[in-house]
C-alpha positions as CSV (number, residue, x, y, z in Angstrom):
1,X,106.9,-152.9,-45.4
2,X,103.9,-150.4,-44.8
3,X,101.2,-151.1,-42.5
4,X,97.9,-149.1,-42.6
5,X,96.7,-148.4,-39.3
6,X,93.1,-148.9,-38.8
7,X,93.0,-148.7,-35.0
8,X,94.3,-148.5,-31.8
9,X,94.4,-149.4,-27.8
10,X,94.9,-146.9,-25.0
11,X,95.4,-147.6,-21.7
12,X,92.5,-145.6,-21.2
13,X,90.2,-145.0,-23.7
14,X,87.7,-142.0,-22.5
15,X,91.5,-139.8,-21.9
16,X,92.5,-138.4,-25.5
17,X,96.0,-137.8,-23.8
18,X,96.5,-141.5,-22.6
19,X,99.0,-143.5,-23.8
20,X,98.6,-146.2,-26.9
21,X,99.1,-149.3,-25.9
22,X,98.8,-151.0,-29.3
23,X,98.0,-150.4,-32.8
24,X,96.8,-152.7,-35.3
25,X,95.6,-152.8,-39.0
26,X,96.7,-154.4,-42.3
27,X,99.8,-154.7,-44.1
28,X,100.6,-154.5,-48.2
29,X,99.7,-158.3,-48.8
30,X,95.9,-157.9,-47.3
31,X,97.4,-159.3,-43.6
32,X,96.0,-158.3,-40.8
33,X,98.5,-157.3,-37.5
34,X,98.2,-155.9,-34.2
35,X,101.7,-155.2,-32.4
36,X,102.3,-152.8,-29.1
37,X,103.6,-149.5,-29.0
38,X,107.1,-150.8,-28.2
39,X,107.6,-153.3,-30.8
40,X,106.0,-150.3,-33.5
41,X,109.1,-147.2,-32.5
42,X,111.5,-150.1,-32.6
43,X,110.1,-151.2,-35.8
44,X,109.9,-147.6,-37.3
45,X,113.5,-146.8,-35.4
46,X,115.7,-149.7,-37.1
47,X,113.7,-149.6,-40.6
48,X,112.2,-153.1,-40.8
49,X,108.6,-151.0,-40.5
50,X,106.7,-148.1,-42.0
51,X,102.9,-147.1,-40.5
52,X,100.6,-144.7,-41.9
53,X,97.1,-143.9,-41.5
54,X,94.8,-142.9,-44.5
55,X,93.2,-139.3,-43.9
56,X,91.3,-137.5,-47.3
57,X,92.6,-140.3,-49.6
58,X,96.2,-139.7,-48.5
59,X,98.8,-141.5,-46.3
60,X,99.8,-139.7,-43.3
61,X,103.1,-141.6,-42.2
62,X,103.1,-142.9,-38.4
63,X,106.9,-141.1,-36.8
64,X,108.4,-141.4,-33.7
65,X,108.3,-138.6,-30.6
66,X,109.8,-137.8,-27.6
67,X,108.1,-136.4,-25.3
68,X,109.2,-133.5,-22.8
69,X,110.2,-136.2,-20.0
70,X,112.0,-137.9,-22.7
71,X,110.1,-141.0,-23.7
72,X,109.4,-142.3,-26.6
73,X,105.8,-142.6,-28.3
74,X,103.8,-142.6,-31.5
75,X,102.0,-139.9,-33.5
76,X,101.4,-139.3,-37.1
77,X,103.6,-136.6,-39.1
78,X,102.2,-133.1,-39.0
79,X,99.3,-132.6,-41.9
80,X,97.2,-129.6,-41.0
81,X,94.2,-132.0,-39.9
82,X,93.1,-132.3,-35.9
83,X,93.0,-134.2,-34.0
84,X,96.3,-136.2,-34.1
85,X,95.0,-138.9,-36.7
86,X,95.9,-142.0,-34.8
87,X,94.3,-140.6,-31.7
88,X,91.0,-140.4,-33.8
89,X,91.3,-144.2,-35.1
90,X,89.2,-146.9,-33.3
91,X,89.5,-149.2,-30.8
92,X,90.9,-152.4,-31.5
93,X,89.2,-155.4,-31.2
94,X,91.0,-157.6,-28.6
């Protein structure tokens, strides 16, 4: 299933190299869903999801990272725009 991601939580907000906490958005059938980081790598990591986010009309898909101490995080596949698009999306309204 692909998810659009519309927006995001950080554990802090104001630091652009924070952590995401969640992301939320809509799915294919119009739904809207908010899950945490977690529950979105094992998602993308045993196939039952697929994320993207929309940048100039196109979908940039939503991969999982490891970072240089080894865990794992969320980012969106490399497309010659900066920022990082899902760093750029909104806050999520909890």
């Amino acid at each position: 299933m692909a998810n659009q991601v519309l927006c995001i939580n950080k554990s802090n907000r104001t630091d652009p190299h924070e952590r995401i906490t969640h992301i939320g958005g809509i799915n294919d059938q119009g739904q809207r869903w908010y899950v945490t980081q977690q529950e979105a790598i094992e998602g993308i990591e045993n196939g039952r999801w697929q994320f993207h986010v929309r940048v100039g009309g196109r979908d940039v898909p939503v991969i999982v990272a490891v970072s240089q101490f080894g865990h794992k995080y969320i980012k969106t596949a490399t497309d010659g725009f900066l920022p990082n698009n899902l760093l750029s999306l909104p806050e999520c309204p909890r």
